[in-house]
C-alpha positions as CSV (number, residue, x, y, z in Angstrom):
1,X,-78.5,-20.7,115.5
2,X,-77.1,-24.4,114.5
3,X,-74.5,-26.5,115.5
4,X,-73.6,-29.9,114.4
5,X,-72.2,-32.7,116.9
6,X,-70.5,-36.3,116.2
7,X,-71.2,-39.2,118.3
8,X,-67.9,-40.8,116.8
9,X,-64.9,-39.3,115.3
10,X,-65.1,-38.8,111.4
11,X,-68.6,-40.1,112.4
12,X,-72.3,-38.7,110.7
13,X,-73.5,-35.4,111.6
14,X,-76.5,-34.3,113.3
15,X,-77.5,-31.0,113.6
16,X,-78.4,-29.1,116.9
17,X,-80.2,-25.8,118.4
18,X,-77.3,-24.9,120.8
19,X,-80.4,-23.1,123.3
20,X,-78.4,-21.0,125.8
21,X,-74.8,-22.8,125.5
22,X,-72.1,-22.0,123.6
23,X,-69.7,-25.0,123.4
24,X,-67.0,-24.3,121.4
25,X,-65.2,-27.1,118.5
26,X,-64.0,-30.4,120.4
27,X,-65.8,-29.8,123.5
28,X,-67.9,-32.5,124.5
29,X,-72.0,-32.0,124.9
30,X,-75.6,-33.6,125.8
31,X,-77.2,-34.7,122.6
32,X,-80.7,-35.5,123.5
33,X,-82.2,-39.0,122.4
34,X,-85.1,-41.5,123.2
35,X,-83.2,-43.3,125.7
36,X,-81.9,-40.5,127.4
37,X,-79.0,-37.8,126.9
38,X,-76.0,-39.0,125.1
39,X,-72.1,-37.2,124.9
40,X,-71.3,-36.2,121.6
41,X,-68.2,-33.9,120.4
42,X,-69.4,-30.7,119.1
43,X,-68.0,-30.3,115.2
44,X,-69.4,-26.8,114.3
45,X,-69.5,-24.1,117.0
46,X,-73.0,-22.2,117.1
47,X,-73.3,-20.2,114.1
48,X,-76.2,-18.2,112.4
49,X,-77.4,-19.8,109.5
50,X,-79.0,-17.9,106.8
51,X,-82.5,-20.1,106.8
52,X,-84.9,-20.8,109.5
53,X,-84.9,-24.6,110.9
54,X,-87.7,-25.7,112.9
55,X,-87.6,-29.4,114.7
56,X,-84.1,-29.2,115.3
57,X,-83.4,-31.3,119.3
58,X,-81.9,-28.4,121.5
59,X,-78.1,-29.2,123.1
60,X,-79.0,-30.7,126.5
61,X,-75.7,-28.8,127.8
62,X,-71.7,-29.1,128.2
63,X,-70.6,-32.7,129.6
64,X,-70.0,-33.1,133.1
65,X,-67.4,-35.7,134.7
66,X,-70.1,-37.9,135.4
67,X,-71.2,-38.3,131.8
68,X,-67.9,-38.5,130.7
69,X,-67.3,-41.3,133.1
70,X,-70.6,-43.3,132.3
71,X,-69.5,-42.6,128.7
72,X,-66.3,-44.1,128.5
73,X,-68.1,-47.1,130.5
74,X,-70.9,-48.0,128.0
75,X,-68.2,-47.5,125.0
76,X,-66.6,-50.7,127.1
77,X,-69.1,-52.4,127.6
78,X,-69.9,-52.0,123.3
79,X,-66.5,-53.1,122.7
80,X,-67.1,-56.0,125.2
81,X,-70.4,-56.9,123.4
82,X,-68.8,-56.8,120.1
83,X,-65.6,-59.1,121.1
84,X,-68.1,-61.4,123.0
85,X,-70.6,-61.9,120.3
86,X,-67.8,-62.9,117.6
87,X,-66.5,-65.6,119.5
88,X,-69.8,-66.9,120.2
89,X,-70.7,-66.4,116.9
90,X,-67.6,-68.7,115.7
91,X,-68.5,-71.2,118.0
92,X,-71.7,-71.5,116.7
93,X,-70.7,-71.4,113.2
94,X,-72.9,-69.2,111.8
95,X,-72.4,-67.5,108.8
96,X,-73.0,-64.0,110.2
97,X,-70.9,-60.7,110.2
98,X,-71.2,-58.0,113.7
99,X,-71.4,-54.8,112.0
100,X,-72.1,-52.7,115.1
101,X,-73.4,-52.9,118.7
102,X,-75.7,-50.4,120.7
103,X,-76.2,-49.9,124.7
104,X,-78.9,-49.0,126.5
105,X,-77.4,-48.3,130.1
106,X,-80.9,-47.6,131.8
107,X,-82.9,-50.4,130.3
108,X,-79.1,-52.7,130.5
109,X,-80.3,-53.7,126.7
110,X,-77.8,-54.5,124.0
111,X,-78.8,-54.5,120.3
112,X,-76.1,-56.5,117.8
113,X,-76.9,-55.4,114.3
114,X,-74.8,-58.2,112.0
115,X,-75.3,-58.8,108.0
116,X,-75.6,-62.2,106.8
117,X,-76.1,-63.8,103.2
118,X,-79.5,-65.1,104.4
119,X,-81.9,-65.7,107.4
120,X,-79.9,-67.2,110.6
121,X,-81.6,-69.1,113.0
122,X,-80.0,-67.5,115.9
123,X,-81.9,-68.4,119.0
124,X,-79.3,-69.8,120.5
125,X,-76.6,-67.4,120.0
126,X,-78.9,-64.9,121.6
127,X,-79.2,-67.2,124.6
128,X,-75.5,-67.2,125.1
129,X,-74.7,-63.8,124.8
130,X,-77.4,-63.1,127.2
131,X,-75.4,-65.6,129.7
132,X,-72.2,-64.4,129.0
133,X,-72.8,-60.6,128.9
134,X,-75.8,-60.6,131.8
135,X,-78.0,-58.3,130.1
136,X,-81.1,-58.6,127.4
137,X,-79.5,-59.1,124.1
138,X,-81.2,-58.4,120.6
139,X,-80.4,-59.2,117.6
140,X,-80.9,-57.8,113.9
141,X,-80.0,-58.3,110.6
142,X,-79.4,-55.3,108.2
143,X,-78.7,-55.3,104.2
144,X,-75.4,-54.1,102.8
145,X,-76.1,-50.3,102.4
146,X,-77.0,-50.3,106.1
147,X,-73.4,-52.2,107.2
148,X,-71.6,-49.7,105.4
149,X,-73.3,-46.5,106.6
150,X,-72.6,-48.1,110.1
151,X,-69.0,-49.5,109.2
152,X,-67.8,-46.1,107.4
153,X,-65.0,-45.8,104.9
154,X,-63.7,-43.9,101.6
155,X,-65.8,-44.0,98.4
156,X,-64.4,-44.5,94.9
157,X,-64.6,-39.8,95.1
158,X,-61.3,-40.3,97.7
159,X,-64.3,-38.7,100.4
160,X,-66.4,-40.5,103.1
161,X,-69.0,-42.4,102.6
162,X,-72.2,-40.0,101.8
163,X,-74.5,-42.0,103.6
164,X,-72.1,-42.9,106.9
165,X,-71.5,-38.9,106.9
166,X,-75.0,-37.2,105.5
167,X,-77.6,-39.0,103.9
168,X,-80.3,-39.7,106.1
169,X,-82.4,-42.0,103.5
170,X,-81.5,-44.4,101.3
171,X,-83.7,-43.6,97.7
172,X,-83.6,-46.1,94.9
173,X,-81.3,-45.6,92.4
174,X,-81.6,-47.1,88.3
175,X,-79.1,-47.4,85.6
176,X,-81.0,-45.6,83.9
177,X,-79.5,-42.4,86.0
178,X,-76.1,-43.7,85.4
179,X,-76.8,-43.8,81.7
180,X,-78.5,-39.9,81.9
181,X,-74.7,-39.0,83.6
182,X,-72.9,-40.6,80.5
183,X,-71.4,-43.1,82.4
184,X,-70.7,-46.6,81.6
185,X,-72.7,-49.1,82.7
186,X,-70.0,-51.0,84.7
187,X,-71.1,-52.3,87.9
188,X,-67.0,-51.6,88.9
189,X,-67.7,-48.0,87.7
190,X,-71.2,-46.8,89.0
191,X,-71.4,-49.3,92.6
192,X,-70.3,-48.1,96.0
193,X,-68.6,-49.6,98.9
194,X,-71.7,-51.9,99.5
195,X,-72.0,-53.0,96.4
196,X,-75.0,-51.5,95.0
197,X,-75.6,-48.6,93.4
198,X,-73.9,-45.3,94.3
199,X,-76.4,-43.2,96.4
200,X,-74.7,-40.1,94.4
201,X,-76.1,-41.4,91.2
202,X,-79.9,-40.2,93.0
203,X,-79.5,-36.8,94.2
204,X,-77.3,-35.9,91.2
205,X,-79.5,-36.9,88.6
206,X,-81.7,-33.4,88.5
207,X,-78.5,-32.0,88.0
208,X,-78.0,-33.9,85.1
209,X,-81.6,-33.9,83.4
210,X,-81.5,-29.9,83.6
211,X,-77.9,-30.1,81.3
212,X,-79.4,-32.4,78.8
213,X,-81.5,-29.0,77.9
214,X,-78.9,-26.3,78.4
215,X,-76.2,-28.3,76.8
216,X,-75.5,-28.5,73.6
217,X,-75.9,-32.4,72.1
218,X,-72.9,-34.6,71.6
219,X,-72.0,-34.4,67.9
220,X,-74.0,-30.9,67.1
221,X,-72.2,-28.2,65.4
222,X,-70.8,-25.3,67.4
223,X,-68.8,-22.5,66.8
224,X,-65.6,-21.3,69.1
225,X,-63.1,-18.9,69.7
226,X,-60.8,-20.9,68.3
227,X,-62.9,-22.1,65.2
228,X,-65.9,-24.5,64.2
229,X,-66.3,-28.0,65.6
230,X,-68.0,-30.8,66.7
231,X,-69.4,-31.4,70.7
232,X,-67.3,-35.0,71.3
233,X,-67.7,-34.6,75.2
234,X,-70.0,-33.2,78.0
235,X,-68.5,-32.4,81.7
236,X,-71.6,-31.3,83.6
237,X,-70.1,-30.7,87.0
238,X,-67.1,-28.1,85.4
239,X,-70.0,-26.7,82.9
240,X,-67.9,-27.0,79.6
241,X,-67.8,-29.4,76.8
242,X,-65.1,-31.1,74.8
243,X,-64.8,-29.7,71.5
244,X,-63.4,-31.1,68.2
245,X,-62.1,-28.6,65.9
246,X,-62.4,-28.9,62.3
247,X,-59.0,-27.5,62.1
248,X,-56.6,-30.5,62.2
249,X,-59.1,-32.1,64.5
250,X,-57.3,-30.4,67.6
251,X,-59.4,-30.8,70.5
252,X,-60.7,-27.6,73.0
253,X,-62.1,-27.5,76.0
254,X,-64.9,-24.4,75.9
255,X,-67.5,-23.4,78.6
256,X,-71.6,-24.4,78.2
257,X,-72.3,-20.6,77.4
258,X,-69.8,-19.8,75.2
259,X,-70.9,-22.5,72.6
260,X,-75.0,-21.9,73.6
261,X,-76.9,-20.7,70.9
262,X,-79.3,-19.0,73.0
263,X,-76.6,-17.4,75.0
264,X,-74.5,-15.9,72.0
265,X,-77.0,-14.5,70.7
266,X,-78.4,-12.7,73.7
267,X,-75.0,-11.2,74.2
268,X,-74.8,-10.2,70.0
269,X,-78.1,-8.4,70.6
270,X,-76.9,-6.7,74.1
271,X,-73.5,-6.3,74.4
272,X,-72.2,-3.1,73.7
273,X,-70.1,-3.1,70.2
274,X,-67.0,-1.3,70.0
């Protein structure tokens, strides 16, 4: 049994053994975590799933009022932190950006997490929020794919972010893969919402090394249903390939195994003939 929870709405997954509850979509439930259990919204009710998962953290149980209450009071005090540490931040002048801001309730610790263009000597920012917010204050710096995993937001596929929804890692990515994917090398094209390469670009590319054996070359000779012609275009995802016709020079759209040598004749040898 699996179920998946949100700590924030449209926020990542993570995935937990339900034990003996049964909380069913929007209810609100115990997510255990190093600093203690933490309310998240459930997002999938239990289900079976058709692999086994071992390591999974076990649902702590459904919400009571009391963790709703001390909830909604540390999600305050974040958004106090947050509002705090920008004006101080101002004041200081410091070129620095607050990209998110965590709460330890038990420990009364809160951890600022900011992106900046290069090291910030800020000693004494961390001295006035201290003052100002009467707790121990830490700050740290984190690159761009990091601020937009936190910050969220549509990619240039019209869907969330992969890594604010589920990518756990970050991988390095080459334009090399982009070239392996036909596409151009346009850093407008082929870079993501924090400016680097897309993450997509990674853990598509296997996809893409397999076709470059299945598929037929661009600019080989095929033969079609609707005539002879040369490959002009690949589409990997849809599994066809752009064909154009020697007739008129008509272009046809035909799928991978109808235009696969290997394939055609397999089905000449075995198909039944009328």
């Amino acid at each position: 049994m699996m179920m998946a929870v949100s700590f924030t709405r449209y926020g990542r997954l993570y995935y937990l053994d339900p034990g003996g509850h049964s909380p069913k979509v929007g209810d609100k439930v115990l997510v255990p975590t190093d600093s203690g259990p933490e309310v998240a919204e459930c997002i999938w009710a239990p289900q079976y799933v058709s692999e086994d998962v071992d390591g999974l953290p076990v649902c702590a149980g459904i919400a009571t009022e009391e963790h709703l209450t001390r909830d909604e009071t540390n999600r305050r005090r974040r958004a106090e932190a947050r509002s705090v540490s920008k004006r101080l931040i101002k004041r200081h002048e410091l070129p620095m950006k607050v990209v998110g801001v965590d709460y330890v309730d038990a420990d009364n610790v809160f951890t600022v997490y900011f992106s900046a263009p290069h090291r910030v000597d800020f000693r004494a920012l961390v001295r006035d929020l201290a003052r100002n917010l009467r707790a121990r204050v830490e700050l740290r710096q984190i690159g761009p794919r990091d601020e937009a995993r936190l910050q969220g937001g549509i990619g240039p596929c019209g869907r969330d972010l992969c890594c604010a929804t589920f990518l756990k890692d970050f991988e390095p990515v080459s334009v090399r893969m982009a070239k392996d994917q036909d596409l151009p090398v346009n850093p407008l094209r082929i870079a993501g919402a924090c400016g680097r390469l897309m993450c997509c670009l990674k853990y598509e590319h296997p996809l893409y090394v397999e076709a470059q054996r299945t598929f037929p070359r661009t600019g080989s000779r095929v033969e079609t249903e609707e005539g002879p012609g040369q490959v002009v275009g690949r589409n990997v995802p849809g599994d066809y390939v752009t064909v154009r016709l020697d007739d008129g020079g008509r272009r046809c759209q035909c799928s991978r195994a109808s235009v696969c040598g290997p394939r055609k004749a397999h089905d000449e040898r075995y198909e039944p003939r009328s």
